[in-house]
C-alpha positions in Angstrom: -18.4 45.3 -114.5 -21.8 46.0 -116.5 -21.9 42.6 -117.3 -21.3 41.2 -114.1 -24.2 42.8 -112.8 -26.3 41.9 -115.7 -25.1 38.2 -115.3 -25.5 38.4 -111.5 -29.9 38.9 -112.4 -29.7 35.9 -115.0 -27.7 33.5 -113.6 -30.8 32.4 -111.2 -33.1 31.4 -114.3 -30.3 31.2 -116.5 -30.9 26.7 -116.5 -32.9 24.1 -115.6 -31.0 23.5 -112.6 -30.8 26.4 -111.1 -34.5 27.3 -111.9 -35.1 24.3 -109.5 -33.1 25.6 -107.0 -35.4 28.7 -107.5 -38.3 26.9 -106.6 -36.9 24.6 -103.8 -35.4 28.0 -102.3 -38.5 29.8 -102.7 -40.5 27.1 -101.1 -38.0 26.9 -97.8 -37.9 30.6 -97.7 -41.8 30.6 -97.1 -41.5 28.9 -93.9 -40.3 29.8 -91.0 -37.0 28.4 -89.2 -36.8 25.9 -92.3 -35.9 28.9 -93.9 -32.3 28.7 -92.3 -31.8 25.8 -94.7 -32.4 27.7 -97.9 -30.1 30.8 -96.3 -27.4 28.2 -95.9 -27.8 27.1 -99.2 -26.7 30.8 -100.2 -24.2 31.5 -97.6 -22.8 27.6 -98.7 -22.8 28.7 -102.6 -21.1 32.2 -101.4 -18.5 30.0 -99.4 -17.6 27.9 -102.3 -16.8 31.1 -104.4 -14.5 32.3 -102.1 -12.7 29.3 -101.8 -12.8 29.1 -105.9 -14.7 26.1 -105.4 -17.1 25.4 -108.7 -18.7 22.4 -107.1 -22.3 23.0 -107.1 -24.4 23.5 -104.1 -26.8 20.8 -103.1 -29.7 20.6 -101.1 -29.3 16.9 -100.0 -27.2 18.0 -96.8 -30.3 20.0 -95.0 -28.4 19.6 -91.2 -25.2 20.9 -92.6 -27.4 23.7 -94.8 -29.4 24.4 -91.4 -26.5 24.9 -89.4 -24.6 27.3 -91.7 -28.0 29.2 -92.7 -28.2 29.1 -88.9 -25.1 31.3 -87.8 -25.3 33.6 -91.3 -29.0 34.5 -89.3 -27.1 35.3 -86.2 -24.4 37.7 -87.8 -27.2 38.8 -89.8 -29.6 39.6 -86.4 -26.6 41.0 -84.6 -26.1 43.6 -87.1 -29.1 45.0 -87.3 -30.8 44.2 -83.5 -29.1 48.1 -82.3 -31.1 50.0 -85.1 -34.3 47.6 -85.0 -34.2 48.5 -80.6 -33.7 52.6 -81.9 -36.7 52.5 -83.8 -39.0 50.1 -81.2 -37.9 53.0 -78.7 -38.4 55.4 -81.1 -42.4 54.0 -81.6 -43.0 53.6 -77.9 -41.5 57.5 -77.8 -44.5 58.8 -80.6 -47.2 56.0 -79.7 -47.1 55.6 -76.0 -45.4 58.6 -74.4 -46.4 61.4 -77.0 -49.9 59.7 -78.0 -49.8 61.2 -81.4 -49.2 65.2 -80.3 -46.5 66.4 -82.8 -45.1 69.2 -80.6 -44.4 67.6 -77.7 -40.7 67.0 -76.2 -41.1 62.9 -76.1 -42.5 63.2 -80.1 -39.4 64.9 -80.7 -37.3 62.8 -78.9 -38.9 59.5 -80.8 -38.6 61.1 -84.0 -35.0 61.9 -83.0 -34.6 57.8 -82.2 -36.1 57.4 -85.4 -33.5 59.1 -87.3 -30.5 57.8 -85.5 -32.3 54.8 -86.0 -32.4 54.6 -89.9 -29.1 56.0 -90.2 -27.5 52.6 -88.3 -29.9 50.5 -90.4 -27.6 52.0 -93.7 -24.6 51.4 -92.1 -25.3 48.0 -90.8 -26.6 47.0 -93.9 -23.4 48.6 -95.8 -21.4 46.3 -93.2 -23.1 43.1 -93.5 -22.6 41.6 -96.9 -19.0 41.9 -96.0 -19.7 40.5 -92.7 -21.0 37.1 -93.5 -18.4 36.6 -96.6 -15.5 37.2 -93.9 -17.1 34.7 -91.9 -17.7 32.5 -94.2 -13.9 33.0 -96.0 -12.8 32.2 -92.3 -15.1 29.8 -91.2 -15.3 31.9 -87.6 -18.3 33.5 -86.9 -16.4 36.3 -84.6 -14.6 37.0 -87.9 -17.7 38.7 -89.4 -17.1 41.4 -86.6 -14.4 42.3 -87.3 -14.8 45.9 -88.8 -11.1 46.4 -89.1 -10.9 44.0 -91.9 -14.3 44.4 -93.3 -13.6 48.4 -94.1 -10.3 47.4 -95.6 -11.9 44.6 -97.8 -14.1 47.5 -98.9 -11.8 50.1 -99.3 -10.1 47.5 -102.1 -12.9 48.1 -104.2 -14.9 51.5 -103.0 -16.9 51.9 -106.2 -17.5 48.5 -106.9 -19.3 47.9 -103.5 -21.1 51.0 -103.0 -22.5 50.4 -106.3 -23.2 46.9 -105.3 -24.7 48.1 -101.9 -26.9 50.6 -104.0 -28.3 47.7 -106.5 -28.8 45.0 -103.3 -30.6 48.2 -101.3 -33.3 49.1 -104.8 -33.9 45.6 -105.2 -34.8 45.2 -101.6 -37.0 48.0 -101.9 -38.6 47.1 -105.2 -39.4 43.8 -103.6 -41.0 45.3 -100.8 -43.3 47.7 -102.7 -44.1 45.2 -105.4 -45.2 42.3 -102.2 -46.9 45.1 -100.0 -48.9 47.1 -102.8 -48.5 45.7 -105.9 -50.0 42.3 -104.5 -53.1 41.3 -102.6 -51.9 39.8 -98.9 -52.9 36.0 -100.5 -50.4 36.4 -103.7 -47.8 38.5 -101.4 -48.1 35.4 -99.2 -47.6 32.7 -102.0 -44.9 34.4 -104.1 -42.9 36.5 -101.6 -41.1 33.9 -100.7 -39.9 33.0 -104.6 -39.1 36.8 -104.7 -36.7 37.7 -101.5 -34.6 34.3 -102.5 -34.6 35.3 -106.2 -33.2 39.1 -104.5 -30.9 36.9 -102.4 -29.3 34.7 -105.6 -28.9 38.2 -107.2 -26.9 39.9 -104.0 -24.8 36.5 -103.5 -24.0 36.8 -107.2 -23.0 39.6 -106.9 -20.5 39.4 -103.7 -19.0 35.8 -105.6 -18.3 38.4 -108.3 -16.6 41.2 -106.3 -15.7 40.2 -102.6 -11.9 40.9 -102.6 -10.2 37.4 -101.6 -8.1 37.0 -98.4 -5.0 36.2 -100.7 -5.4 39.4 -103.0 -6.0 41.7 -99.8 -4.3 45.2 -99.0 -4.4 46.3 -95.4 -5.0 49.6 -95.4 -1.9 50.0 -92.5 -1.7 49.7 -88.7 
């Protein structure tokens, strides 16, 4: 297992070739909506895991790229709009309403949003690697919702993904604090980009290493 993770960090640089699909990724993920093509690059190199194909991913086929970078956005969005909404009500509750006093009833109540808030940010983001690999194993985007089948995938390797979910949710982090305060806002601009899709290789690395397969699969019972 140790050395699937440590193979998940390397195999980005690990070539030539996939050092230039460093860069190209990189590149798309600095701009926005073109940045749907270098998602579906991911969600298309994820895809060909789970259906044990070893055919590389190219970047030739931008429409088809778009498309499927497209819909992993939308499963991607849906999961996390409910907590995003908890925390803009939460804000408008402290900012607008409360106006900065900290003992009054609607700061409370937007610190209270707050919290409910962040706790179904963890557990969308616990969902949602899981998510887009059933929809992509599928090829039905209503498939990723189905939480039935994603627990049960999850519950075939418990340890194995919450340790996976830990290592996705540091790097994330890490990223974050080395962009926003490591980083003036010029180099955060020019190398963020190169960073989140160097995180993004890592995490699909790591869900082509562990994501339980459709034919191996154990439901959990009725």
């Amino acid at each position: 297992m140790k050395k699937k993770i440590i193979d998940a960090f390397r195999e980005p640089i690990k070539n030539q070739e996939c050092r230039i699909n460093l860069l190209i990724g990189g590149v798309m993920t600095f701009f926005p909506v073109i940045n749907f093509v270098s998602l579906g690059f991911l969600a298309t190199r994820l895809e060909k895991s789970i259906d044990q194909d070893k055919s590389p991913v190219k970047w030739d086929d931008t429409k088809k790229l778009f498309i499927k970078g497209f819909k992993t956005f939308l499963i991607c969005a849906a999961y996390l709009v409910i907590p995003f909404l908890f925390a803009l009500l939460g804000g408008f509750f402290i900012l607008n309403l409360a106006r900065g006093r900290i003992f009054s009833l609607s700061y409370f109540r937007g610190q209270m949003l707050n919290v409910i808030g962040t706790l179904l940010f963890l557990v969308s983001l616990y969902l949602l690697p899981f998510a887009v690999c059933l929809f992509l194993e599928s090829k039905n985007l209503s498939r990723g919702f189905d939480i039935k089948e994603n627990l049960d995938r999850i519950m075939l390797i418990p340890r194995e993904y919450t340790l996976i979910f830990g290592i996705t949710l540091s790097l994330l982090l890490v990223s974050l604090f080395i962009i926003l305060f490591l980083m003036n806002w010029f180099a955060g601009t020019l190398i963020g980009g190169f960073i989140i899709f160097y995180d993004s290789l890592v995490i699909t690395n790591l869900l082509c290493k562990f994501f339980p397969r459709k034919s191996i699969s154990i439901p959990l019972g009725n």
